[in-house]
BAMARVO-920688 format. One record per atom (N, C-alpha, C): x, y, z negated; residue in one letter. Coordinates in steps of 0.02 Angstrom, whole numbers, plus 50000, padded with zeros to 5 digits. Layout:
! BAMARVO-920688
XYZa...
//
This chain:
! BAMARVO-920688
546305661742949x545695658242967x545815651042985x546425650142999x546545643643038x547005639942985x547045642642913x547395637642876x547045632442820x547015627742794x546465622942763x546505627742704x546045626542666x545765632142597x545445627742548x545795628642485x545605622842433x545045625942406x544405622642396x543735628942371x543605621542308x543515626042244x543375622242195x542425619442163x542285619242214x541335617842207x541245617642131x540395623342144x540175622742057x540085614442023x540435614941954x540005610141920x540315601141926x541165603041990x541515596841975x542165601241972x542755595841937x543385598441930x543725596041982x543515595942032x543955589042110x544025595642160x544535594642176x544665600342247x544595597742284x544215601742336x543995599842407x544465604042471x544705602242523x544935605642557x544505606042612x544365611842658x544145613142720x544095609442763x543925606342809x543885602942871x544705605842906x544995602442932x545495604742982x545065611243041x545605614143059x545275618443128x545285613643186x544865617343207x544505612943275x544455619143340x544505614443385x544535618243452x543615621343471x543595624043494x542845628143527x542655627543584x542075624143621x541915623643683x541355628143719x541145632943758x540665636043756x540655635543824x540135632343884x540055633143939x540515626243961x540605621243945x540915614743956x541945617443952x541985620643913x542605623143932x543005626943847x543615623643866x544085625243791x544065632843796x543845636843744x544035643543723x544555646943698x544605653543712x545345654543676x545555656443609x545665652643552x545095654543483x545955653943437x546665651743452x547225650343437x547695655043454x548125658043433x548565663743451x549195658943494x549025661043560x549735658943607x550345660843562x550375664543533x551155664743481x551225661343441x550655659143415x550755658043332x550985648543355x551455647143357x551235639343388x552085636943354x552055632043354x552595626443340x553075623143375x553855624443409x554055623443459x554775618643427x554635612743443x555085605743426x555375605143471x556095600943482x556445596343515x556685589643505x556335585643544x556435579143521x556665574543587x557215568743585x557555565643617x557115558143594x556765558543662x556425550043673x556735544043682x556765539843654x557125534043702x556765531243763x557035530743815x556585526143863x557095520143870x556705515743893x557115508043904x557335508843976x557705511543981x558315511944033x558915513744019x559255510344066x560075514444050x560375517244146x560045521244147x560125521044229x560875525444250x561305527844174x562115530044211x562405523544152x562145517744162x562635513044154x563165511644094x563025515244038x563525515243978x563255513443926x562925506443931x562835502543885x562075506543837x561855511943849x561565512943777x560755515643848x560095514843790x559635518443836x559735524943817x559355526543896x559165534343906x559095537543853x559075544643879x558795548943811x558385556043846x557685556443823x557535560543900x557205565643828x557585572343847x557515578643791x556485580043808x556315581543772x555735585843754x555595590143726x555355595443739x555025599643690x554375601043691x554255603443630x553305601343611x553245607643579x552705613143623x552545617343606x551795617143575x551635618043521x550945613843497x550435620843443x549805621543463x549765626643402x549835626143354x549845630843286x549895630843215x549365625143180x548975626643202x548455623243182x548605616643171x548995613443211x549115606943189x549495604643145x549915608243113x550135605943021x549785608142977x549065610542993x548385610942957x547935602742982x548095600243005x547745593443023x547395592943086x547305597243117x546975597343180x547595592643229x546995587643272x547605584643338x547335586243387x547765585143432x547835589643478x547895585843545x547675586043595x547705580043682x548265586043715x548775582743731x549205587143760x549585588743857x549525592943879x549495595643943x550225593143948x550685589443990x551465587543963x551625589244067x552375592844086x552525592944129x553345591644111x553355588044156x553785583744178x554255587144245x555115588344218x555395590844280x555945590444287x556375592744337x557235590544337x557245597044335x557095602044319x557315608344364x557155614144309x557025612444244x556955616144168x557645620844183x558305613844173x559105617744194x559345621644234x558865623144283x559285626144360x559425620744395x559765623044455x560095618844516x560865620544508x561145617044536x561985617244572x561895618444640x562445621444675x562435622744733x562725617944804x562515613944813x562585609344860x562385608344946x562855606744981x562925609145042x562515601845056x561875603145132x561425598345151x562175594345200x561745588645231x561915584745263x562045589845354x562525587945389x562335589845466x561995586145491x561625589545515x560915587845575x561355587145654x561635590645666x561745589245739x562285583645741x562025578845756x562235571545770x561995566245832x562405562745849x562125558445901x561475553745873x561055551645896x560255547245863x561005539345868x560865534645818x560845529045804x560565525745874x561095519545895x560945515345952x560965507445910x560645501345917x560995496945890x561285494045910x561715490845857x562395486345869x562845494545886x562865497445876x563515503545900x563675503245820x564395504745821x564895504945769x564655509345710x564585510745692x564465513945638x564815516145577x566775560144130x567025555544084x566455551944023x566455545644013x565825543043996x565415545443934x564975546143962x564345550343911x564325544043855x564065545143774x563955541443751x563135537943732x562715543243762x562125545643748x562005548243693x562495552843652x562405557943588x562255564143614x561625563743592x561445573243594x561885577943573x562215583043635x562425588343623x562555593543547x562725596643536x562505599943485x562215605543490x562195609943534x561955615243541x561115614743532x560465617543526x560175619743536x559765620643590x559155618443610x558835619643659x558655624643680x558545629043744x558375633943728x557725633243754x557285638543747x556625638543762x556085636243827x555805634943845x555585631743906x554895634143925x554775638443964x554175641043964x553825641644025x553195639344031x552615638644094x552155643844099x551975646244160x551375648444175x550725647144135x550645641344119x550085637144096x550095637344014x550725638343970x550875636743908x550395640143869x550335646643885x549725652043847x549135650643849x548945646343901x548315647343924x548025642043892x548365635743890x548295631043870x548325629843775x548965632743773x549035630943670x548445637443659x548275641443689x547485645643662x546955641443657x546975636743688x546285633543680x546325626143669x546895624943636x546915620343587x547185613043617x547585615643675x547885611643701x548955610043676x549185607043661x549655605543645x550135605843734x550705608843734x551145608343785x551715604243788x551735599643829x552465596243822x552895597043879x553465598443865x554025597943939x554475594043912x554545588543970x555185584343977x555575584244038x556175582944014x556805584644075x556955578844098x557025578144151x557015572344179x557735567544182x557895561944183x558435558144164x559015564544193x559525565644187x560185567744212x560165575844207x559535578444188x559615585644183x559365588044123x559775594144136x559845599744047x560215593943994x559595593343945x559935589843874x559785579943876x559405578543935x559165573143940x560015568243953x559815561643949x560555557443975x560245553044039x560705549844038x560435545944116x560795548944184x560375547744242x560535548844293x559725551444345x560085557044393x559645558644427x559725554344483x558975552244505x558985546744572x558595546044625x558245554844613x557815554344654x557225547744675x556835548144634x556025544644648x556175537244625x556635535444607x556865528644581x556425527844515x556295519744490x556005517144453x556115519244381x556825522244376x557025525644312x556785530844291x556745533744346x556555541744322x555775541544310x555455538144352x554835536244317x554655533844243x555095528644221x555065527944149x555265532844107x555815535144136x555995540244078x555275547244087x555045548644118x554245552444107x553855548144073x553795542044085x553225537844073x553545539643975x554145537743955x554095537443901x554085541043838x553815546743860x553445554843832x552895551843818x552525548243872x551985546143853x551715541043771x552045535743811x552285532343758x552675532943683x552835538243672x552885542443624x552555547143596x551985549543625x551435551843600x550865548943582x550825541243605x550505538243582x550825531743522x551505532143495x551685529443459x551975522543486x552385520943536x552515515843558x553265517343557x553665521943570x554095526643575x554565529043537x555325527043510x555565530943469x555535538343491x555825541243447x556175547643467x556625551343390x556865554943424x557285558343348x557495567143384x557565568843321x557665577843338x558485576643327x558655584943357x559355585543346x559735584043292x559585583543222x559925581843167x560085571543178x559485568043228x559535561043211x558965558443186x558625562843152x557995562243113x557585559543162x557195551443128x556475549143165x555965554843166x555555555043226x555155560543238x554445556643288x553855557843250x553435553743284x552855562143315x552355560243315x551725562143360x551305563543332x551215561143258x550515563543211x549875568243227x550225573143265x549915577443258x549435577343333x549775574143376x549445570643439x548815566343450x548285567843490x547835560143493x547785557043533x548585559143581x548665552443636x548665552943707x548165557143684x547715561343784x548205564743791x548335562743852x548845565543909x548765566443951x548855573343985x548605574744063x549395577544089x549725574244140x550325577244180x549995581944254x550455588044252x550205593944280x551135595744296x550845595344356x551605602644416x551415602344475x552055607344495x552035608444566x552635606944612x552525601744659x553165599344684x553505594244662x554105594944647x554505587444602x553985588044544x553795592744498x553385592944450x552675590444451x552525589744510x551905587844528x551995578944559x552335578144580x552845569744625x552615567144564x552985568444486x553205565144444x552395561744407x551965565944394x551175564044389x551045558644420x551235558744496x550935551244533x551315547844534x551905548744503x552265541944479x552185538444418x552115540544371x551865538744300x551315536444307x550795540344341x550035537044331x550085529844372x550585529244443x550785523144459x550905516244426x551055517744350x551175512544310x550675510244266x550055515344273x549495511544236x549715515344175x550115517344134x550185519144055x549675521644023x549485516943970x549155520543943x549215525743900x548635528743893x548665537843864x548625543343895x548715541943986x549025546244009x548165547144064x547865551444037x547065550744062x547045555344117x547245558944165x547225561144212x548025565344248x547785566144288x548575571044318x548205575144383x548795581144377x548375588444408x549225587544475x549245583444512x549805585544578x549555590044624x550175595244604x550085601444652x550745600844692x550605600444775x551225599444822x551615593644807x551135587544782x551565582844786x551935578644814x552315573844808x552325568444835x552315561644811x551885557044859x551515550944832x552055544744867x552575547444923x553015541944957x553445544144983x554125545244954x554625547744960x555055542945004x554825541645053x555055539045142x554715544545175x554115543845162x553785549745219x554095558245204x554475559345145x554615564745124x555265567445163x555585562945184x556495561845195x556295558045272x555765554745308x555785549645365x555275548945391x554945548545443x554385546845468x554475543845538x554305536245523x554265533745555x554885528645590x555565530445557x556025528745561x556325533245599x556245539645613x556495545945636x556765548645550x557335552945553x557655555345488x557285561645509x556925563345464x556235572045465x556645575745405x556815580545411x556845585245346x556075587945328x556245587745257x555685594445235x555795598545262x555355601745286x555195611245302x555795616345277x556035616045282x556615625245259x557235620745230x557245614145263x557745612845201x557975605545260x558375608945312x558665601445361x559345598945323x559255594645325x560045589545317x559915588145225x559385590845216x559305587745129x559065579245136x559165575445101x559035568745076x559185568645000x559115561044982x558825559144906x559755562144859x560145561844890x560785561544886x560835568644860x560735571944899x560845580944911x560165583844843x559835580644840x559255582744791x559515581144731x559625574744705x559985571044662x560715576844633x561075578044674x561575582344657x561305589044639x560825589744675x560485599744637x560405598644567x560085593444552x559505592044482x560075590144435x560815588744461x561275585444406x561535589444354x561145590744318x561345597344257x561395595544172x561415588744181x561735586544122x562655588744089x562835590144048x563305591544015x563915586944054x563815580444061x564345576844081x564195575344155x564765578944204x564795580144261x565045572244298x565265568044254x565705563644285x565295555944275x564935553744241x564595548044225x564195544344284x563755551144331x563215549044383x563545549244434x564245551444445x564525552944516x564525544444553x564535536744498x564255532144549x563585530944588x563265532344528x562375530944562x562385535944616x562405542444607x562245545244688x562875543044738x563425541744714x563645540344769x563345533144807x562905530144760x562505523044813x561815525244841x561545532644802x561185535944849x561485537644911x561815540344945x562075540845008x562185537545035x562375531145019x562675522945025x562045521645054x561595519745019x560635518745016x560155520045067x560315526345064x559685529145090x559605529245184x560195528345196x560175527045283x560045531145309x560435535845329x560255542645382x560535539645437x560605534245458x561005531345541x560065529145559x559805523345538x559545519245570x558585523345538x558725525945488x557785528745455x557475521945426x557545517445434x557225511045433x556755513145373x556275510745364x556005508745277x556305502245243x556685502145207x556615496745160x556685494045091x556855489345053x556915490844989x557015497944965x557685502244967x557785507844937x557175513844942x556905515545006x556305519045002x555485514044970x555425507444971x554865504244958x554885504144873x555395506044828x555175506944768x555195515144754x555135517844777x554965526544793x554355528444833x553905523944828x553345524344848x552755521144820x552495527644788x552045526444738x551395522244757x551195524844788x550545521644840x550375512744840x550945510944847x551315502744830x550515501344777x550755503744708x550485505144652x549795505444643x549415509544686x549065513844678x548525509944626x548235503544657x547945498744600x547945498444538x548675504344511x548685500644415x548525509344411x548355514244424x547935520844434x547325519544392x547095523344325x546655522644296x546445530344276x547025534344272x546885543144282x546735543544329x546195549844309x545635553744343x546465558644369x546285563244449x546735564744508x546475569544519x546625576444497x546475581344530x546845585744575x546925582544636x547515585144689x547445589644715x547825594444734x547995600744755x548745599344803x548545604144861x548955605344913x548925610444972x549285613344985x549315617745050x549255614945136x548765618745146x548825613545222x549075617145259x549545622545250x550235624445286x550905623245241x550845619745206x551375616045178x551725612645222x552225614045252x552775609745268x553455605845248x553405607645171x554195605145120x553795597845117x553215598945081x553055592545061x552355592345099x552285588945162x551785587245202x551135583545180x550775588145227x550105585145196x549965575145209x550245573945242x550215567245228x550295563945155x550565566745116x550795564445058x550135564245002x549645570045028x548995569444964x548625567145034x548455566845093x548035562145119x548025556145087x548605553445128x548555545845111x548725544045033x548815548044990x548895547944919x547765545044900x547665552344916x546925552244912x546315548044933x546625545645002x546365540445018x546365533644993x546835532544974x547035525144920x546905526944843x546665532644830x546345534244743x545695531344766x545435536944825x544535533644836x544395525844841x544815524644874x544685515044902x544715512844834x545265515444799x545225510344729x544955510744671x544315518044686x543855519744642x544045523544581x544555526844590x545015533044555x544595540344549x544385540144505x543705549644481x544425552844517x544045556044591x544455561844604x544295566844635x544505572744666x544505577744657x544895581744695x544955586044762x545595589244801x545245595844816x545775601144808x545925608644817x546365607544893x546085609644940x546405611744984x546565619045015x547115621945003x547055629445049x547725631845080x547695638345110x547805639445178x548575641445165x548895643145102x549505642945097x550095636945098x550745637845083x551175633145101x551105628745028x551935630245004x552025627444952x551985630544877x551375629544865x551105635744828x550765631044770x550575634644718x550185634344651x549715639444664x548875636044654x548325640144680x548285644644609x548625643944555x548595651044502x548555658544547x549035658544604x549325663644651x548975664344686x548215660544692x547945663044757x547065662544730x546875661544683x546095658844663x546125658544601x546615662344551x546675662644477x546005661344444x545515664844457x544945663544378x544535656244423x544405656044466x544025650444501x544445644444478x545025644544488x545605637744478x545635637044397x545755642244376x545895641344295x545235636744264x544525640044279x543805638044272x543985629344281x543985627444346x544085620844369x544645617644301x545215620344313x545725615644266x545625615844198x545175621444161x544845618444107x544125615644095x543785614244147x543675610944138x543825604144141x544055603744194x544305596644208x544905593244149x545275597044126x545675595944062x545285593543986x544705599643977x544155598243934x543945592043936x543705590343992x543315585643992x543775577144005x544295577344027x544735570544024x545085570443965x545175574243927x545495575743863x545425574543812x544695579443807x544255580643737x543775577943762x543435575243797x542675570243810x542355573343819x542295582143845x541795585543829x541415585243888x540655583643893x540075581043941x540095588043988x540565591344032x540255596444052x540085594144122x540125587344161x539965586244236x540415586544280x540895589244277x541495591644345x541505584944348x541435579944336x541475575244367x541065573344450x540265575844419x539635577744481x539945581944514x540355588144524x540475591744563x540595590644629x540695594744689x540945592944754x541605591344744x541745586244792x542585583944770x542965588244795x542835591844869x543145595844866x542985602744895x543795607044878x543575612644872x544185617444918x544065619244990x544485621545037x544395628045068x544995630345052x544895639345094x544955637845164x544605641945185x544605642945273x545065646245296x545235649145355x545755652945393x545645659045367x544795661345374x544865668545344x545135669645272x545245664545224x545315663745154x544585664445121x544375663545149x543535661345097x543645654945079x543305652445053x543215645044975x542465642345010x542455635445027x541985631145022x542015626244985x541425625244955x541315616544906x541305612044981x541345603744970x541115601345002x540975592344977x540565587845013x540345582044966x541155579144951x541415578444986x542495575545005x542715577245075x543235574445071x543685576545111x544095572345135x544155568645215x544055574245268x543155574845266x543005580745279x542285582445288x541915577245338x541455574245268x540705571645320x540625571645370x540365566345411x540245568245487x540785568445553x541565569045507x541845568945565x542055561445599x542175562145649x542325556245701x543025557945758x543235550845767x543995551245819x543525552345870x543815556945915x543695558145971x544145559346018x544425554146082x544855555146125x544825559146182x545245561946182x545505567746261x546275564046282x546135566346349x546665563546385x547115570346429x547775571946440x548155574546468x548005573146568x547985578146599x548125578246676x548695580546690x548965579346763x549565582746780x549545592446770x550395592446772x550535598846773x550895602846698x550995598146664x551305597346593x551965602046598x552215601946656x552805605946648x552695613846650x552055616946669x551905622546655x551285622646589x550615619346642x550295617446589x549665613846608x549695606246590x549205604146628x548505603846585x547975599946598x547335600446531x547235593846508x546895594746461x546625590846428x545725588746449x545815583446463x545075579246466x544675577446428x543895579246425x543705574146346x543445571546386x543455567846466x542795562446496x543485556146518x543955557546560x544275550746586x545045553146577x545145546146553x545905549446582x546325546346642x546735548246665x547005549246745x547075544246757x546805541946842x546395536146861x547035532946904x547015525246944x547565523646985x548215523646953x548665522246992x549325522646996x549565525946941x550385522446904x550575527846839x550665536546880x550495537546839x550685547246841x551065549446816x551705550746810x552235551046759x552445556546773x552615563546719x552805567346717x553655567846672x554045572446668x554525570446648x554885577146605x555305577046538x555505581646521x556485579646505x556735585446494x557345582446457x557435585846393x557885583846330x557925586146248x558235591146283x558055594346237x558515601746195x558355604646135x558915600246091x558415599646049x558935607745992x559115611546062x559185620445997x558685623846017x558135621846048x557435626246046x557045624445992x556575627945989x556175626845914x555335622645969x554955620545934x554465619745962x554065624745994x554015629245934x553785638145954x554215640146027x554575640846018x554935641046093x554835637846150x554465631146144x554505629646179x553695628146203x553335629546144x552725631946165x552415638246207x552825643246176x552795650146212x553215649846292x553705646546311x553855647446383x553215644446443x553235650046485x552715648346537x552875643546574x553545639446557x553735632146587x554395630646569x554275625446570x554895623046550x555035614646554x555735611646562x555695606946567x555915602446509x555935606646476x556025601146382x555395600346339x554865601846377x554325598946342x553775599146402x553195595946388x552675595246422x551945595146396x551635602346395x551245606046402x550435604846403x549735601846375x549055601346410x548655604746355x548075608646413x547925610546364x547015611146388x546545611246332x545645611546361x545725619846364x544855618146402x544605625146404x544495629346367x544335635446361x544195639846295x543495636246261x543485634846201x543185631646162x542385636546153x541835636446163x541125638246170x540805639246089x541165635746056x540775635945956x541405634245943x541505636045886x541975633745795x542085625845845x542995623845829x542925617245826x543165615545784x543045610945730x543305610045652x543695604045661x544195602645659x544815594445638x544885595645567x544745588645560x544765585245502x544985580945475x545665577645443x546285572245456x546535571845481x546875566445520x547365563645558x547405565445641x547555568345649x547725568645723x548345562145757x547945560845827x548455552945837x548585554045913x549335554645929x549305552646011x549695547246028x549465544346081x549585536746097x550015537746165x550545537646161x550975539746241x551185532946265x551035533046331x551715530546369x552285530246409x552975529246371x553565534946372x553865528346401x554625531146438x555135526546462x555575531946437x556205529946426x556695534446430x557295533146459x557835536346471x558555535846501x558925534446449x558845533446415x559505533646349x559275526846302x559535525946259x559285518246218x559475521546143x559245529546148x559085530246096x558675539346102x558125540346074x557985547946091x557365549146030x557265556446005x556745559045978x556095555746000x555465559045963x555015560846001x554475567045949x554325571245969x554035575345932x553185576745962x552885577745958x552345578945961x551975585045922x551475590145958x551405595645921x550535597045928x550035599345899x549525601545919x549475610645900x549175612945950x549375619445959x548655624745962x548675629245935x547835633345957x548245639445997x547905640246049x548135646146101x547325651346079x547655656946083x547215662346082x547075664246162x546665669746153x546415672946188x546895679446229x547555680046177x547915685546191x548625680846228x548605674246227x548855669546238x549335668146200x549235670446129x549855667846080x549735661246059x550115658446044x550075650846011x550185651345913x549975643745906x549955642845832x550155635045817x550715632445802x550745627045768x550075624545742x549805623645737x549195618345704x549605613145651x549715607045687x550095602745646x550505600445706x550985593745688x551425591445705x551685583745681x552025580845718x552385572545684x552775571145748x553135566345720x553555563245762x553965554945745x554115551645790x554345543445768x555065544945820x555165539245786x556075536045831x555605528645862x555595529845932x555475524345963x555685518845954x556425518845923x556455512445904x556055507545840x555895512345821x555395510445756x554655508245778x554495508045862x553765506245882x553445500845842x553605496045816x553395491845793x553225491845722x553905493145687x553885495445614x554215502145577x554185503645556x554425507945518x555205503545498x554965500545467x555435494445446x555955491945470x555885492745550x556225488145596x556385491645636x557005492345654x557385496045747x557325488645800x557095493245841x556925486345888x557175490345952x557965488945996x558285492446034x557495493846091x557845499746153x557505502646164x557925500246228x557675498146284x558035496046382x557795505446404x558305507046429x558195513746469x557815510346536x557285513446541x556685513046608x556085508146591x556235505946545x555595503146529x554955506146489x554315505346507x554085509246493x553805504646414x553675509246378x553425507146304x552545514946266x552305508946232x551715512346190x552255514346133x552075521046127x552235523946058x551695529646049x551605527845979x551125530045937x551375535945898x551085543045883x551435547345846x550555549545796x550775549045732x550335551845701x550485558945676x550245563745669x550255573345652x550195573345582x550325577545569x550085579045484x549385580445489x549155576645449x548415576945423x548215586845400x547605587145446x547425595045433x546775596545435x546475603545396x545635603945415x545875612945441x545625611545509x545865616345525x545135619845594x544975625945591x544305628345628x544805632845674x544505629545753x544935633645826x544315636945838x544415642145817x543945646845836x543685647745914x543085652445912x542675650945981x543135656046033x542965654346102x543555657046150x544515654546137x544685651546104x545275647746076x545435640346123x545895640646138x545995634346180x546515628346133x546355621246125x546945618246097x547285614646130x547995615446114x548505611646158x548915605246162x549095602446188x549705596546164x550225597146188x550745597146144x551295597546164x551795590146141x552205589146199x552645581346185x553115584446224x553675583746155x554515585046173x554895580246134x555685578646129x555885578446097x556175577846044x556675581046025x556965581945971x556465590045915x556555588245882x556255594845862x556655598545810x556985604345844x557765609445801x557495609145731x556895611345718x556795612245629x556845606945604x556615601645632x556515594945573x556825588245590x556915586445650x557365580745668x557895580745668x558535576745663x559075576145702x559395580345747x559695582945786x559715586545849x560535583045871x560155577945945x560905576745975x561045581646030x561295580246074x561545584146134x561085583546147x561005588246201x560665590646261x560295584146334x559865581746356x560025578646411x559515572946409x559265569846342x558955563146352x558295565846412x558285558546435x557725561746476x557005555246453x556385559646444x555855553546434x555415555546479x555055551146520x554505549246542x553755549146524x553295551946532x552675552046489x552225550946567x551925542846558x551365540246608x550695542446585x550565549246601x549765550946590x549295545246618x549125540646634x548675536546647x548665530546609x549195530846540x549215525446484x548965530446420x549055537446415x549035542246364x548465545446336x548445544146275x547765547646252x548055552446182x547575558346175x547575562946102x546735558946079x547095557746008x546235557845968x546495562045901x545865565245905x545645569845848x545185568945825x545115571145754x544665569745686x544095575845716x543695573345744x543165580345764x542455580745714x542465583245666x541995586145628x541255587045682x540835581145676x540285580545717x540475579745779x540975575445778x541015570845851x540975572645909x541025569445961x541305572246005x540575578146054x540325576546033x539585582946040x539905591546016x540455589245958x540605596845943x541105599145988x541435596746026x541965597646062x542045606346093x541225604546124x541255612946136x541635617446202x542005611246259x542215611646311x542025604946362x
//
């Protein structure tokens, strides 16, 4: 049915052939009308204009193009392309140690040729591949510089590895050499250019880096668990933060998993100037993290953004599609965010026919032009605690407003939280010391303790809904001239268990900039600012919420000895929260 058919019309001697096959839309949405088997599976080696392991010749970043039959019948095809280091596997590589003293300042402190292999690619296969070449979508996977069959170097979020994705693109739209394993020129014909980049995680990072460059062809991108600024991923604030489940990893330690290119010996300089680079003494931001941050960019963004993320994600923090999302809207970017209640997840696993619905349409329609509206839709679309699904106009939700509460004494068991004044006269200074082999949980659940300090409101009267950024404004002195600081927001039940909510934390020496260590005089008192991971999160009625300020924090910071001691002047200190209908909803 799907092959062209020469039909000889009465009454001329001219053969006519069939129209090419064509894709089917019924309900604003690609149908499944193409046999997921029946399809066409190439390997082709792109050139990108880089040479990022240094041996004279450019990159060579492998592809394969899984495409239906239909298209050596004449049909073209807009193709779904994911982009990844991690097609090859990982290597097994030992993280960085965490337990270290914090940074004080002034204290002491064989060649590839780029010839394709000979072997054979082997197969590369997605969740998405079926779903997609059925309805007349073309699949592309590319390996990212330094892994599987690609050449180059892995560099974690560097300007290279961006081109070498970007230049899939550029090769599907004919700008692009490329050649198959024999050597043979190999172009795109069968392509019409439209490109949508789609993953999850590094697979999902790599989308908002490409679309960072403006390329054209490349008409939307689907980041699931991304990341948009790979400082905030590895640092916050000039504090060294691990991802979630994964302490003592940096760009170095990542870089070495993903190194699964054939020649073991070519990249061992570049990462070794990743470790060199990246500064686990001081956190600073600078050059080396400021071109790993897409956001920079965000201005040359002309793809439509359909972001997806977990708002119990802790590998890759929700800060990363906040402030990603927020700088699409300002710069007038068609977008679009899935928020729900799992970690680091792909919503296939949790909202299959609802999500699939959404991503073809939304694919349909940036792709193939097809008028179905998801554009009009609610932008976004967030599960609740119970796991139910709301639309809503965007996100953070309408209506909400900062609203400040202030801490009273008694922090060392547990003092409260104010929403009318905060503590009047004279400083009020309460006091804790690190320890930083407790977990926060630990140190939330003790009925006192002196490594953190404790406030918390009354049981809450209605639903209280937060919405973004949570911000507390302390004023700390400390004993040491160098220490943590962690910060936690907490929902206490009724049975008196606690709940992480969210969390953040800075290196005081960074008060000023991110950028900048600016030494720290033990006893002086200083403003430091800690922003939380951005969350939409409902404290149910009878539920009390808490604040907690410690520290070092065992899962995700640094951890030095035992002993710093900080100061917290409740009569300089405020919590503000994103309160969904302002401070009227408060509800205590």
């Amino acid at each position: 049915m799907l092959a062209a058919v020469l039909v000889l019309p009465l009454g001329t001697g001219v053969a006519q052939a069939d129209p090419p096959p064509a894709p089917v839309f019924a309900d604003g949405q690609a149908q499944p009308v193409f046999d997921p088997a029946d399809v066409v599976r190439e390997d082709v080696w792109v050139t990108a204009p880089v040479d990022s392991d240094h041996d004279g010749h450019d990159d060579l970043v492998h592809a394969q193009v899984v495409r239906p039959r239909a298209t050596d019948a004449g049909m073209k095809v807009p193709v779904v392309y994911e982009a990844s280091p991690y097609f090859a596997g990982g290597n097994d590589v030992a993280n960085h140690n965490v337990d270290v003293e914090l940074s004080v300042p002034d204290s002491s402190r064989g060649a590839a040729t780029g010839v394709v292999g000979p072997h054979a690619a082997p197969p590369i296969r997605w969740s998405y591949q079926d779903y997609f070449t059925a309805r007349g979508f073309a699949v592309v996977y590319g390996e990212s510089l330094g892994t599987g069959l690609s050449t180059g170097c892995p560099t974690t979020g560097d300007v290279n590895e961006t081109v070498g994705a970007r230049s899939v693109i550029d090769w599907l739209n004919g700008r692009a050499p490329a050649r198959d394993e024999a050597g043979a020129a190999v172009t795109a014909g069968w392509s019409t250019g439209h490109t949508g980049m789609m993953g999850v995680s590094y697979n999902g990072t790599l989308p908002n880096a490409v679309a960072s460059t403006g390329v054209e062809g490349l008409e939307t991108i689907v980041p699931i668990a991304a990341i948009s600024n790979w400082y905030e991923y590895y640092r916050n604030d000039g504090a060294v933060v691990a991802a979630g489940g994964f302490q003592g990893e940096d760009t170095d330690v990542l870089a070495e998993y993903v190194y699964t290119r054939a020649d073991q010996q070519i990249c061992r300089p570049v990462i070794d100037g990743l470790t060199a680079d990246q500064d686990r003494v001081t956190g600073d931001y600078g050059p080396f993290w400021d071109v790993r941050n897409y956001r920079n960019d965000v201005a040359k963004v002309h793809a439509s953004v359909l972001a997806v993320h977990g708002l119990n994600d802790w590998n890759v923090k929700t800060d990363q599609v906040a402030s990603w999302y927020e700088a699409l809207k300002a710069h007038g970017v068609e977008h679009k965010i899935w928020l729900h209640q799992s970690g680091h997840a792909d919503p296939l696993s949790l909202r299959r026919d609802v999500w699939l619905t959404t991503l073809n349409k939304w694919m349909s329609h940036y792709l193939y032009g097809v008028a179905n509206g998801i554009e009009r839709e609610p932008k976004a679309t967030i599960q609740r605690e119970d796991k139910s699904w709301v639309d809503e106009a965007d996100w953070p939700a309408p209506g909400t407003r900062d609203v400040q509460i202030y801490p009273w004494p008694g922090g060392r068991a547990k003092g409260t939280l104010d929403a009318r004044n905060p503590v009047p006269g004279r400083p009020t200074v309460e006091v804790l010391a690190d320890d930083a082999s407790k977990t926060v949980q630990q140190l939330a659940d003790a009925a006192s303790s002196g490594n953190r300090l404790l406030y918390g409101t009354p049981a809450v009267k209605s639903p209280l809904r937060l919405s973004g950024t949570a911000r507390a404004d302390l004023q700390l002195s400390f004993d040491r001239p160098a220490a943590n600081v962690t910060v936690a927001l907490l929902d206490r039940g009724p049975d008196g268990k606690s709940f992480v909510i969210t969390r953040g934390w800075t290196d005081p020496q960074n008060r000023v900039s991110p950028a900048v260590t600016t030494p720290i005089k033990p006893g002086v008192s200083y403003r430091i600012g800690v922003s939380l991971m951005p969350k939409d999160y409902v404290l149910a009625t009878g539920h009390r919420l808490e604040l907690l300020v410690a520290s070092s924090d065992h899962d995700y910071t640094l951890r030095p000895r035992p002993g710093a001691g900080l100061s917290l002047d409740l009569t300089r200190t405020s919590l503000t929260l994103p309160v969904t209908g302002g401070k009227a909803a408060l509800g205590f």
